[in-house]
N, C-alpha and C positions, 0 to 999 in steps of 0.2 A: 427330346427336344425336336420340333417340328422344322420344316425347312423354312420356314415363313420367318421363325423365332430367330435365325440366325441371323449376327450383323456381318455387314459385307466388311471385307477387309480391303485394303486399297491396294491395288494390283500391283502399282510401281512405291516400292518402299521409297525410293527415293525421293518421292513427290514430299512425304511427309517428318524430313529430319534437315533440317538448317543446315545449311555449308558457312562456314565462316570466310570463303569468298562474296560471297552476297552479301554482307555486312560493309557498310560503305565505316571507315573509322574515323573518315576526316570530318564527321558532323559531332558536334558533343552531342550526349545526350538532353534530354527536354529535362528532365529529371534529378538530374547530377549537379551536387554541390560541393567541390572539392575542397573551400569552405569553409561548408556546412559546423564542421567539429568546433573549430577555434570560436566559432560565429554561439556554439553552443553553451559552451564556456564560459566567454564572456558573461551571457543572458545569465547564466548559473552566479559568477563569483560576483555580479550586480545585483541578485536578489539573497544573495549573503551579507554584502555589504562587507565583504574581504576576511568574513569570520571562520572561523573554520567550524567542522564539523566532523561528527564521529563517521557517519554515513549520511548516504542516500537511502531511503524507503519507501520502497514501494508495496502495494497489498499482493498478499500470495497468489490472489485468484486470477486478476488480469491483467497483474504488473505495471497496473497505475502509479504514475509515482506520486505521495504521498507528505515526503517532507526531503526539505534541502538541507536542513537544519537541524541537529537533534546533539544531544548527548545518550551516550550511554551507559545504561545501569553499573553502579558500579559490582553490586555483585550479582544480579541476574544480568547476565551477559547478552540475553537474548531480548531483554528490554530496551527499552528507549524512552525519551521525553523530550517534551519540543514547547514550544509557545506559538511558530507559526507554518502554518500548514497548510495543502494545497489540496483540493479532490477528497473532504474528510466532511461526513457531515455528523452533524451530533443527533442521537435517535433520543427526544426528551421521554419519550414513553418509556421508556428502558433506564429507572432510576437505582443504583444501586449503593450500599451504605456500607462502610468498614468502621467494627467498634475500636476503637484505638485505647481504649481505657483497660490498665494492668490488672484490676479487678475483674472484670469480663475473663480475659483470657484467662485467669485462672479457674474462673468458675463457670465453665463451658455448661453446664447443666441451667443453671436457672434463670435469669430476670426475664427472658423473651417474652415476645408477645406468643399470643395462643395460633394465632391465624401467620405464623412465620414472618413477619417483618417487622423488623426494630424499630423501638418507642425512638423517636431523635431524642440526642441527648447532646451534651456541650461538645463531645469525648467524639461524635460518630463524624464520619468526612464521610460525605456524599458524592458518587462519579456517577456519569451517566456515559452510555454506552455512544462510541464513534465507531462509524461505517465507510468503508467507501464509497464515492459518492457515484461512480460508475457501476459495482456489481453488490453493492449492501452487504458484503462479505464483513464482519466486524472482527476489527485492528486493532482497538486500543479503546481506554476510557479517557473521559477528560474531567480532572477535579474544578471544585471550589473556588480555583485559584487561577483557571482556566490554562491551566497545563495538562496538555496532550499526555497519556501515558499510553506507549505504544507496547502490543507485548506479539500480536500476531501479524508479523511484518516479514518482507526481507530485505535485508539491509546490502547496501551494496558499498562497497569505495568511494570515497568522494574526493 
């Protein structure tokens, strides 16, 4: 390391670490809502419309939050479904189909098509892929029926 390359350091430490005498207390801050919480609530249990819910979720990736309103799977625990949603956008390119018919699942070998996507039939329920709408991380699918099914979320208390 050259002596050009090195950075100065500042000779009086004290110049550079806060006293908390120099902090005047008696101004509030520009920033501070003490509030804020109650203020946030409210917004919350008015776009519930006083109903409750299993959680809040938000996407794993940037912690967007996602729905105010949802229940929960009752035996995938880590599931969710909603009807109204916030920051979700639907990916129509990304269509995907569940055979629901007893014969299918038994006969896991035969009817498909050749080129791998199922002929539509009465029997198939079609989802198409939901994303967030800030980082495109995909959360959930939404049916037919235009119910959210959330499966890669984190849910929080509500």
């Amino acid at each position: 390391m050259e002596e050009g390359d090195r950075k100065e350091s500042p000779t009086n430490s004290q110049q550079t670490v806060s006293d908390d005498d120099e902090i005047d207390y008696t101004t509030k801050p520009e920033f501070y809502d003490p509030d804020l919480d109650d203020k946030d609530e409210q917004w919350v249990q008015k776009k519930r419309q006083q109903r409750g819910s299993d959680a809040v979720l938000s996407c794993p990736a940037c912690f967007t939050t996602l729905c105010l309103q949802c229940q929960r799977h009752e035996k995938y625990l880590t599931q969710y479904r909603a009807v109204f949603t916030v920051n979700c956008k639907i990916n129509d390119d990304k269509v995907l189909a569940e055979d629901t018919s007893r014969s299918r699942k038994r006969n896991r070998g035969g009817a498909g098509r050749s080129d791998g996507r199922e002929a539509p039939s009465a029997d198939n329920q079609t989802f198409k892929q939901v994303c967030c709408s800030v980082c495109s991380t995909e959360v959930g699918v939404i049916d037919e029926d235009e119910v959210y099914h959330f499966f890669n979320v984190l849910p929080s208390e509500s």
